[in-house]
N, C-alpha and C positions, 0 to 999 in steps of 0.2 A: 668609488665612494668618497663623497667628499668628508669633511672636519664634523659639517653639521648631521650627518646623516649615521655616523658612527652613534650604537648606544652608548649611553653613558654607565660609568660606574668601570670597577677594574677589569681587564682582560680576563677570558673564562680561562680557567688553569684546559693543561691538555689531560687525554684520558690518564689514568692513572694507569702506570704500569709496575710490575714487581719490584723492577732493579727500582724506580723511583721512590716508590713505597715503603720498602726495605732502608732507603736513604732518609728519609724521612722520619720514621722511626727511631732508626738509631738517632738520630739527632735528638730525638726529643728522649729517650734515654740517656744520654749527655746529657743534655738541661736536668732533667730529674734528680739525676747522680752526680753531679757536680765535681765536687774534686776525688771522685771515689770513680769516676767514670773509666773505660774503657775507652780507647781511641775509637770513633765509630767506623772507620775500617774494618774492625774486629771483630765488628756486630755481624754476625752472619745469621743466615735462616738457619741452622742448627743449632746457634745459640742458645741456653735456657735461661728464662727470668730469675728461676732460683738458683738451683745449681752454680751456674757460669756471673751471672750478673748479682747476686745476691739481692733482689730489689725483698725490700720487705711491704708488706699490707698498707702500710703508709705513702711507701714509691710509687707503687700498684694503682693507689688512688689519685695520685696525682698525676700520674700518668694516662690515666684515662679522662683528667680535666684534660690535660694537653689535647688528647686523641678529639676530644669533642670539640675544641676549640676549630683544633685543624681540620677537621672533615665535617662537622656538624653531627647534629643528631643521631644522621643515618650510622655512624658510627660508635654506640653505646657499648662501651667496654666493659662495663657491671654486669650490662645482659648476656656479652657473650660467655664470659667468667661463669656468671648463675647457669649457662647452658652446659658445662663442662661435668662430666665424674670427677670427683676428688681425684684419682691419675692423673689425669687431662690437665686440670690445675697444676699439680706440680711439677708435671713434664711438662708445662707450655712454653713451644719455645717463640721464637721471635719470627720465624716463619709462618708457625701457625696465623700469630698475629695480622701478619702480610697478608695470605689468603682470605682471612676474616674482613680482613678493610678491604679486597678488592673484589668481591662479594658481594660487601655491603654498598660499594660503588658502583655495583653495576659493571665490574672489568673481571669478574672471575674466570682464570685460566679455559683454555678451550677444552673438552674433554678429550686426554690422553696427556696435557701439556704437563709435564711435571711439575706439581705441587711446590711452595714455597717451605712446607714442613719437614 
């Protein structure tokens, strides 16, 4: 393929996968948290939003500006939140999250593959 034949615009990302997703994430939880942040090493899929990371309503929402920035629409963090039992919200960890975005990408685990949550 030559220069000219190449489309234009940037490289397509590769499929999404957990470990990448999961890395992803925690980064934008750093941004979010700023100097309150956790190493994103630390971020694991057991992690919890409240509990472990103390993000409050505020974090929450900026953090799913982040979400929508980086994956696009298909990833609407308000709607998954609204899909949740009060439980589910306050136990949501950062795994759940992963599986939700890779899901909503079109890369959801193969059944049997063990869960990000």
């Amino acid at each position: 393929m030559t220069t000219s034949e190449r489309p234009s615009g940037p490289a397509p990302l590769p499929p999404p996968d957990g470990e990448r997703v999961l890395a992803e994430i925690a980064g934008l939880i750093v941004e979010v948290l700023g100097d309150y942040a956790p190493d994103p090493a630390d971020i694991r899929p057991e992690t919890l939003f409240g509990d472990d990371l103390e993000l409050e309503s505020i974090d929450l929402v900026v953090l799913s500006g982040h979400l929508q920035k980086r994956y696009g629409d298909q990833v609407n963090f308000a709607e998954f939140v609204a899909s949740l039992e009060i439980d589910e919200v306050i136990g949501l960890s950062v795994g759940r999250l992963v599986d939700h975005v890779l899901h909503r990408l079109g890369a959801a685990p193969q059944p049997g593959a063990a869960p990000w949550s």
